[in-house]
C-alpha positions as a Markdown table, in Angstrom:
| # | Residue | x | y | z |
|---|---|---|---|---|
| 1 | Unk | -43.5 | 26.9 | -25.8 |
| 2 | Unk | -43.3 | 26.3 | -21.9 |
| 3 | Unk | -40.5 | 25.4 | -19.5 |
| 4 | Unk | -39.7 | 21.5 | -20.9 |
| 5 | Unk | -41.2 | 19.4 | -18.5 |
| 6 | Unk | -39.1 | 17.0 | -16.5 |
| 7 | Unk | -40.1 | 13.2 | -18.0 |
| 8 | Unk | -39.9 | 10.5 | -15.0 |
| 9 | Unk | -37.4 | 7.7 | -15.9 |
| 10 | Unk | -39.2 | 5.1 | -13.8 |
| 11 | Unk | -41.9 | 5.3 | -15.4 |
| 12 | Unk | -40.6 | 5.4 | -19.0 |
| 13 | Unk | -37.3 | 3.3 | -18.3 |
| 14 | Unk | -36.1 | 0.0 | -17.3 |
| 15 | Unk | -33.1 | -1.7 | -16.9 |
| 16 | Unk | -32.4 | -5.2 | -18.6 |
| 17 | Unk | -28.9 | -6.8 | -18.3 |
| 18 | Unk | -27.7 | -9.5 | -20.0 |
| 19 | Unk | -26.1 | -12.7 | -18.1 |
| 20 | Unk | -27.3 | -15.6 | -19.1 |
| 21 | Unk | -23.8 | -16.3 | -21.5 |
| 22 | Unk | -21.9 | -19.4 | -20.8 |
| 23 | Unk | -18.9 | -17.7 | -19.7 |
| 24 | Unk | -17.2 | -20.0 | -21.1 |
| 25 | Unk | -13.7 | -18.6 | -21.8 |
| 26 | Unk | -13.9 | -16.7 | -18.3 |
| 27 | Unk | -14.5 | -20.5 | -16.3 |
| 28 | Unk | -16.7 | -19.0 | -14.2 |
| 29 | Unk | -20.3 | -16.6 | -13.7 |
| 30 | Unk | -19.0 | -13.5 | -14.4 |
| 31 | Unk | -22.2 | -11.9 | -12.6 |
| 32 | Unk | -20.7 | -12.6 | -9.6 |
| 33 | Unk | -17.1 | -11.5 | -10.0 |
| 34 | Unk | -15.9 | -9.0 | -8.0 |
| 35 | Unk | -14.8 | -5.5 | -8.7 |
| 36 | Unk | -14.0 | -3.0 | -5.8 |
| 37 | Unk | -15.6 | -5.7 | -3.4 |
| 38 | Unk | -19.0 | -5.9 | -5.4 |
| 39 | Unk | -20.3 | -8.6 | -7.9 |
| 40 | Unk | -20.3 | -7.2 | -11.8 |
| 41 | Unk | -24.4 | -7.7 | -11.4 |
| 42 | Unk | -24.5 | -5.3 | -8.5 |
| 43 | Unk | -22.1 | -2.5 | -10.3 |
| 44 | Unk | -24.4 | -2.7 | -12.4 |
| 45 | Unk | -27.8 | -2.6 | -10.9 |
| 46 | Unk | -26.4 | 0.8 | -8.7 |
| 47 | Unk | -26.1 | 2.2 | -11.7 |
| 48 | Unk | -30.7 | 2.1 | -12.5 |
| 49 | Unk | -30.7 | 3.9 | -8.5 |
| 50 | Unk | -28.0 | 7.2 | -10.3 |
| 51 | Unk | -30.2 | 7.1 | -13.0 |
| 52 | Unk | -33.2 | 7.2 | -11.6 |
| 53 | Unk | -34.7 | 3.6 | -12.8 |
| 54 | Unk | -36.9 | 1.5 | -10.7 |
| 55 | Unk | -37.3 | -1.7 | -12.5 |
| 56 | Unk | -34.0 | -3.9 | -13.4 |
| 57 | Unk | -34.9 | -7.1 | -15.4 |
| 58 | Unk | -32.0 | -9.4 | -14.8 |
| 59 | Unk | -31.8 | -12.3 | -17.7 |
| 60 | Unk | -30.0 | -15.6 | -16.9 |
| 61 | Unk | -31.4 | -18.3 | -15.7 |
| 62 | Unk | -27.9 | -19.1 | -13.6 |
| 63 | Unk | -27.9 | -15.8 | -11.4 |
| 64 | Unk | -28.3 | -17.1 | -8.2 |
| 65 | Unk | -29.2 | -14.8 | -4.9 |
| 66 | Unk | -25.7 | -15.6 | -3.9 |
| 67 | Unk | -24.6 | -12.9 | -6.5 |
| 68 | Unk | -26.7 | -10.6 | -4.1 |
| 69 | Unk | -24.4 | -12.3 | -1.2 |
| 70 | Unk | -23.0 | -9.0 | 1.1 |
| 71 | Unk | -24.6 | -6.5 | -0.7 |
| 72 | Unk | -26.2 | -3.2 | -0.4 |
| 73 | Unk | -28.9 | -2.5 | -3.2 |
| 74 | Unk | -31.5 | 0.0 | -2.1 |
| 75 | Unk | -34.9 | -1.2 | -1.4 |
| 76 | Unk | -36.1 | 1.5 | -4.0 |
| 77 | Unk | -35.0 | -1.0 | -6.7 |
| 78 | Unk | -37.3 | -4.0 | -7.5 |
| 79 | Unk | -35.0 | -6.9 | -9.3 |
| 80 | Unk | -36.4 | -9.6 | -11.5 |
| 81 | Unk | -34.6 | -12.8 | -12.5 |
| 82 | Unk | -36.2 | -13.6 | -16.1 |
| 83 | Unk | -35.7 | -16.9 | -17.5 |
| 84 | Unk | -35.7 | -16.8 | -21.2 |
| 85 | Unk | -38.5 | -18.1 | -23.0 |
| 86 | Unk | -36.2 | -19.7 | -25.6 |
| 87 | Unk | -33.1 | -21.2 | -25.1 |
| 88 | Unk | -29.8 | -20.9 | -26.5 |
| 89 | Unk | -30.8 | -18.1 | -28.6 |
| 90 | Unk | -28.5 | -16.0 | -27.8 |
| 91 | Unk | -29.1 | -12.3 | -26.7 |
| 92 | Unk | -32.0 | -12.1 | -28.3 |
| 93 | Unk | -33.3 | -14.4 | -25.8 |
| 94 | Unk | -32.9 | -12.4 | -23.3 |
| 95 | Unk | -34.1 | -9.2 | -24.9 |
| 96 | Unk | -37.3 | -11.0 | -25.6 |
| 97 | Unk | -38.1 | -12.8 | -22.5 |
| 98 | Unk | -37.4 | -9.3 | -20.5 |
| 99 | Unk | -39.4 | -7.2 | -22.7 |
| 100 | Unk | -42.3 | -9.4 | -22.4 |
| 101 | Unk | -42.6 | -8.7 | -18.7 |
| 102 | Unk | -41.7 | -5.5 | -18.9 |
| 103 | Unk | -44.5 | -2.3 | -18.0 |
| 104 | Unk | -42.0 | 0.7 | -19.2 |
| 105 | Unk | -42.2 | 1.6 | -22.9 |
| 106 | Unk | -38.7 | 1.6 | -23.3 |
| 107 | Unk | -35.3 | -0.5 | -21.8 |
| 108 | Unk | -31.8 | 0.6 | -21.0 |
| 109 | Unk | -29.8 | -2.2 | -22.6 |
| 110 | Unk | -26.6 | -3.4 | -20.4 |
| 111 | Unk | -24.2 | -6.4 | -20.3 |
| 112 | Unk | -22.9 | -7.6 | -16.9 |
| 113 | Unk | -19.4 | -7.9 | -18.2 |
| 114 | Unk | -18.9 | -4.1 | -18.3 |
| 115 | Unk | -19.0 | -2.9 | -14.6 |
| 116 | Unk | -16.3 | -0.4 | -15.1 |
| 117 | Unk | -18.9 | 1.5 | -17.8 |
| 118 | Unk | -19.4 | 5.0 | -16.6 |
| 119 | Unk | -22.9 | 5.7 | -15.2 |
| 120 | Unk | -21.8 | 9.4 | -17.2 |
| 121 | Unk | -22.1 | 7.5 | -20.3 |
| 122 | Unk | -25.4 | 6.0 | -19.5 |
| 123 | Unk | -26.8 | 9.7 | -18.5 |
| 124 | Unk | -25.7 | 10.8 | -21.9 |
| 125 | Unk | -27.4 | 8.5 | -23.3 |
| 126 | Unk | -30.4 | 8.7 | -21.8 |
| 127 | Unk | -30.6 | 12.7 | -22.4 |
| 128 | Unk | -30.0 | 12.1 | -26.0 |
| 129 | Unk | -33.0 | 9.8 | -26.1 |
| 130 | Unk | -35.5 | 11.8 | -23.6 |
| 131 | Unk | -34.8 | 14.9 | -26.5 |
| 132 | Unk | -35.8 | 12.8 | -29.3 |
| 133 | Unk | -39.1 | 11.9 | -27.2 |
| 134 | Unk | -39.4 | 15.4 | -26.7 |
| 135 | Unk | -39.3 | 16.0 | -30.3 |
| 136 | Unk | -42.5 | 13.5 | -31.1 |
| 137 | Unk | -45.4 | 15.9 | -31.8 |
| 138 | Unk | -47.9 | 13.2 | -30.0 |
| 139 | Unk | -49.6 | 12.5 | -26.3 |
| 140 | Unk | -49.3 | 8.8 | -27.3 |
| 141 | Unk | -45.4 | 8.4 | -27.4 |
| 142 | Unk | -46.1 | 5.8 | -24.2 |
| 143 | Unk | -48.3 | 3.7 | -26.2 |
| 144 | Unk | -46.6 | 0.4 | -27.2 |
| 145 | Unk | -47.8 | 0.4 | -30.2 |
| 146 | Unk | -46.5 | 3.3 | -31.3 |
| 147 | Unk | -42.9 | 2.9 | -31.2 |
| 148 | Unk | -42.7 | 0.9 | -34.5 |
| 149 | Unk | -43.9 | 4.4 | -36.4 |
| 150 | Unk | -42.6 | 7.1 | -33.8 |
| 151 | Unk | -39.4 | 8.1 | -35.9 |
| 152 | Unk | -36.5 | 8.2 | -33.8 |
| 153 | Unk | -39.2 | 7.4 | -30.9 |
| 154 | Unk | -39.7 | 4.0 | -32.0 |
| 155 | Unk | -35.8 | 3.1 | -32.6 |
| 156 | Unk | -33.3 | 1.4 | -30.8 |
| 157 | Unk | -30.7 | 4.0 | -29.9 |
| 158 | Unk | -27.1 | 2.7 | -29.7 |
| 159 | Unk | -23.8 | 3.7 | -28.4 |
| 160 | Unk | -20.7 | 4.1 | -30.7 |
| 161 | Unk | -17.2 | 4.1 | -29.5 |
| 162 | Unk | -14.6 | 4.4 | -31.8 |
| 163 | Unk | -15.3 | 2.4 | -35.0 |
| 164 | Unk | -17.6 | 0.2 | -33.1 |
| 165 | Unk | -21.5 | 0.1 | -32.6 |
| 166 | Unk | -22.4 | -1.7 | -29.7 |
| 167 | Unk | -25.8 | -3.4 | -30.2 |
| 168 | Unk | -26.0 | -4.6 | -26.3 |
| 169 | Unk | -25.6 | -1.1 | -25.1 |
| 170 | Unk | -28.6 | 1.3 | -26.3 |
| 171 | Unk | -31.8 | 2.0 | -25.5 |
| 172 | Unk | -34.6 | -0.3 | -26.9 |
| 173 | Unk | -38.3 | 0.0 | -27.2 |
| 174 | Unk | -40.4 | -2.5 | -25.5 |
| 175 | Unk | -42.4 | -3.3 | -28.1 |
| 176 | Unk | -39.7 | -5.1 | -30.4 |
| 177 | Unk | -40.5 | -8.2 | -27.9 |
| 178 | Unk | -42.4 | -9.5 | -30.4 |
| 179 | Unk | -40.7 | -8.8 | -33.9 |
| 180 | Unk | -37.2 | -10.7 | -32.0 |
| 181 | Unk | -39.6 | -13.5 | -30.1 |
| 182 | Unk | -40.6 | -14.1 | -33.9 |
| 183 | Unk | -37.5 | -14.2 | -35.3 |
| 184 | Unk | -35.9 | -16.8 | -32.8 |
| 185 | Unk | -38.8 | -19.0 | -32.2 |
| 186 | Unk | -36.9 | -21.8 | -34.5 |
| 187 | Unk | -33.6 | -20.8 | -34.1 |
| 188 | Unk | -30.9 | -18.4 | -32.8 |
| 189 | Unk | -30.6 | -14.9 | -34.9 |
| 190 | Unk | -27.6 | -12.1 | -34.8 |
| 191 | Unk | -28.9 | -9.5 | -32.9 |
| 192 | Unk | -28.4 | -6.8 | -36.2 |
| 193 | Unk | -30.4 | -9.2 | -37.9 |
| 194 | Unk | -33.4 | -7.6 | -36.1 |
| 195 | Unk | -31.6 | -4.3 | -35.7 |
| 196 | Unk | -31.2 | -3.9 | -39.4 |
| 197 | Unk | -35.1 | -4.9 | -40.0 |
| 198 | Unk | -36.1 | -2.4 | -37.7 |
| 199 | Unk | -34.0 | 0.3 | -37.9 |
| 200 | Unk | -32.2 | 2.1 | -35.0 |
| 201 | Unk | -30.3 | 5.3 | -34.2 |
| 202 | Unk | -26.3 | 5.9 | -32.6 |
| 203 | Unk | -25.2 | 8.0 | -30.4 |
| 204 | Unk | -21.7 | 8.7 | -30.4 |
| 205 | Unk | -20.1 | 8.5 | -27.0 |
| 206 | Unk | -16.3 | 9.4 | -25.7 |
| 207 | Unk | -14.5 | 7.5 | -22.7 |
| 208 | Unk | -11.4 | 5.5 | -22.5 |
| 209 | Unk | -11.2 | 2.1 | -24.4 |
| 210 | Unk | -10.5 | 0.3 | -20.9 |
| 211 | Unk | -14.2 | 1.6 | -19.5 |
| 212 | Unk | -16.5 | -0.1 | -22.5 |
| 213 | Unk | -14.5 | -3.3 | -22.8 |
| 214 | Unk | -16.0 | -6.6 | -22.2 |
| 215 | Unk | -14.6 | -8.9 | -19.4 |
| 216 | Unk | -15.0 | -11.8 | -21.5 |
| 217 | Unk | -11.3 | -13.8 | -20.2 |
| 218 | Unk | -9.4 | -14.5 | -16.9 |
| 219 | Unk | -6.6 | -12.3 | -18.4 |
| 220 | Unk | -9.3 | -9.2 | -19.2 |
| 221 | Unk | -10.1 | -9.8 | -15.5 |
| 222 | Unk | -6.4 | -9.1 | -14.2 |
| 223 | Unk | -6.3 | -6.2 | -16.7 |
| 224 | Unk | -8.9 | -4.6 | -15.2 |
| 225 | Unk | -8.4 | -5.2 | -11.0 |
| 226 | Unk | -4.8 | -4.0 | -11.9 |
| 227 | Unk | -6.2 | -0.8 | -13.8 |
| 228 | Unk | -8.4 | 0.1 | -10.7 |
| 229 | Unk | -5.3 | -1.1 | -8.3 |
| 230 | Unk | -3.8 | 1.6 | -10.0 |
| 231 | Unk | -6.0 | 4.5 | -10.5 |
| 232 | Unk | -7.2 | 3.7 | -6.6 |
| 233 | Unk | -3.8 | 4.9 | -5.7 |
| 234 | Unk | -3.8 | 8.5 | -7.5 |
């Protein structure tokens, strides 16, 4: 065999966060809280540029451009606000409406309420996904349709932390849009509902508990600003 050849994340990758909760037990959008003087949505959004993805599908109907408000994002990075198809449905919702408009055969799955998640963690990932592609004895591991009977090609890959298997934090192919769009076109589903029917993969990852929490409260907010306050000043 040759020199492994170098796969281009823009064109296989895209990056699809989730903000379209209520925030209801925050009080506020948490897409455009602040951390280190930039809004959760654009933490998260620098993160595609490091990792060399192009295409970031934002879903949340409520993200406004004043999220954007005093912010640099390079120009390299196109940004689409995606409404969900179906309402209050969830995740799901916004897994489906994204993936519909989505080009890239596979999506790097993000909530906006972790800024603080390592972009490390995300390249990890990513490598442990790009060798399973590698490992699919085909020319047509880009064609939609072939996820669903790729192997580990066509499964979701998650992260695990701990004891914990986070279902919003993987790597998802495209091509479920329709299998979750079906499953929530009457009413809301868990999101390992779908999982479970389809099958996915984990990827066990290692970082402090305070770097994959979600920043669900006001009082998970204060935790955090005083946790950067503090490692700012090493």
């Amino acid at each position: 065999m040759g020199k492994k050849q170098k796969r281009n994340r823009a064109e296989l990758y895209s990056l699809l966060l989730l903000t379209g909760g209520k925030s209801s037990r925050m009080g506020e959008d948490k897409a455009g809280l602040l951390l280190n003087g930039e809004s959760f949505l654009s933490c998260q959004i620098k993160k595609a540029e490091k990792l060399g993805i192009r295409e970031v599908y934002v879903s949340g109907h409520n993200v406004g451009e004043c999220v954007f408000r005093n912010e640099k994002i390079k120009s390299s990075i196109h940004i689409q606000v995606i409404s969900d198809i179906y309402r209050e449905r969830g995740p799901l919702g916004g897994l489906h409406a994204c993936m519909k408009t989505m080009d890239t055969p596979y999506c790097l799955v993000l909530p906006v309420d972790v800024p603080q998640l390592p972009v490390k963690m995300l390249e990890d990932l990513l490598l442990v996904h790009e060798d399973r592609l590698d490992a699919v004895d085909t020319e047509d591991f880009r064609h939609f349709g072939y996820e669903r009977a790729g192997g580990n090609a066509g499964k979701p890959l998650l992260a695990v932390h701990g004891e914990r298997t986070e279902p919003l934090m993987g790597i998802y192919p495209t091509c479920m849009a329709d299998c979750i769009g079906e499953q929530i076109q009457k009413a809301p589903a868990p999101v390992f509902r779908i999982l479970d029917a389809w099958g996915y993969d984990t990827c066990r990852i290692s970082m402090e508990e305070w770097q994959i929490q979600n920043i669900n409260t006001p009082e998970d907010y204060r935790e955090l600003l005083t946790h950067m306050e503090k490692r700012n000043e090493r």
